[in-house]
N, C-alpha and C positions, 0 to 999 in steps of 0.2 A: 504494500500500500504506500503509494506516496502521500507525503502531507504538502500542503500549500503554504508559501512563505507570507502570506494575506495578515496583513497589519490591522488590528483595530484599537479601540481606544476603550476604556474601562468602562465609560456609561454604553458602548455598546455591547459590550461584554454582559453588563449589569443586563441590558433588555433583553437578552437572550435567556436568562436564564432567572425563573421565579427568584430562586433563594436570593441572589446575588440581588435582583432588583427588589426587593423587599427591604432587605440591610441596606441599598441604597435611598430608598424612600425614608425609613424612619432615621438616618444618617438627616438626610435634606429634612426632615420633621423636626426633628434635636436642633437643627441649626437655625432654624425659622422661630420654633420658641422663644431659644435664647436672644434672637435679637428682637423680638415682641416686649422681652423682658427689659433689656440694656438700658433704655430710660429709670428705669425705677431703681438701679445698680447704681450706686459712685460710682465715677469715672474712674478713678484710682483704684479699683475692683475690677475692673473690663478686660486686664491681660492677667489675672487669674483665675479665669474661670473658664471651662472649654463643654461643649455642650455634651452631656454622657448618654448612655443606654435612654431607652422607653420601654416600659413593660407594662402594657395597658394603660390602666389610669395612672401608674406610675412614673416618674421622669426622675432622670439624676444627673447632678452638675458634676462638674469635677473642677474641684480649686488647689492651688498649688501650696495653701499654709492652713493653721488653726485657727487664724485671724479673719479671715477671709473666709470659711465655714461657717463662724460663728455668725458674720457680719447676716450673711445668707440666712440663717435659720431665723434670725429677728426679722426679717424681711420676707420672708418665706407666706407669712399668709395675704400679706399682700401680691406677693407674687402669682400667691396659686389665682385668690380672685380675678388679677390682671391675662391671666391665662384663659379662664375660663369666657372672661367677659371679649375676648377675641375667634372665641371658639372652641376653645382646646380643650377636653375633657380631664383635666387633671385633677385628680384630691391627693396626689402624695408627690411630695419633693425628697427628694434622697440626694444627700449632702457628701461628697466624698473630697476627702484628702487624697492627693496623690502624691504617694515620695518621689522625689526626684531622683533621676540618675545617681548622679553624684553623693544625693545622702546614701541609697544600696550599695554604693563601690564602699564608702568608708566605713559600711559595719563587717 
């Protein structure tokens, strides 16, 4: 069998196949949220936060410190209403820390 040297690019790849356009969809869903949110975030908050998983009514942010978690969770029920009130079916926010490279290399 020969194979074809036929180039394509990821969102065509992603249309070809359910699984992959699924994870694409709720990818582009995650990302749509969070910027629905960004007005109601400090600005000083907006390069740590990166939009995470959806799992139903479920959504989770991913922030780079405990500082930035915390800030999230006070703001959190304002957030879910400002979600809801754009569409979005969310009752749960899940808050996540993520270690960075650098702190995993030094333990």
């Amino acid at each position: 069998m020969r194979q074809s040297n036929r180039s394509f690019t990821l969102l065509q790849a992603a249309a070809d196949s359910p699984t992959l356009a699924r994870l694409s969809a709720l990818a582009q869903d995650s990302s749509d949220r969070l910027k629905a949110i960004k007005t109601l975030i400090p600005e000083t908050l907006w390069s740590a936060i990166q939009p995470g998983p959806i799992d139903g009514a479920s959504w989770c942010l991913l922030v780079n410190s405990n500082a930035a978690s915390a800030k999230l969770r006070q703001l959190s029920p304002a957030l879910l209403a400002h979600l809801r009130t754009k569409g979005w079916d969310v009752t749960t926010l899940r808050i996540k820390v993520q270690m960075r490279a650098a702190t995993l290399r030094s333990q």
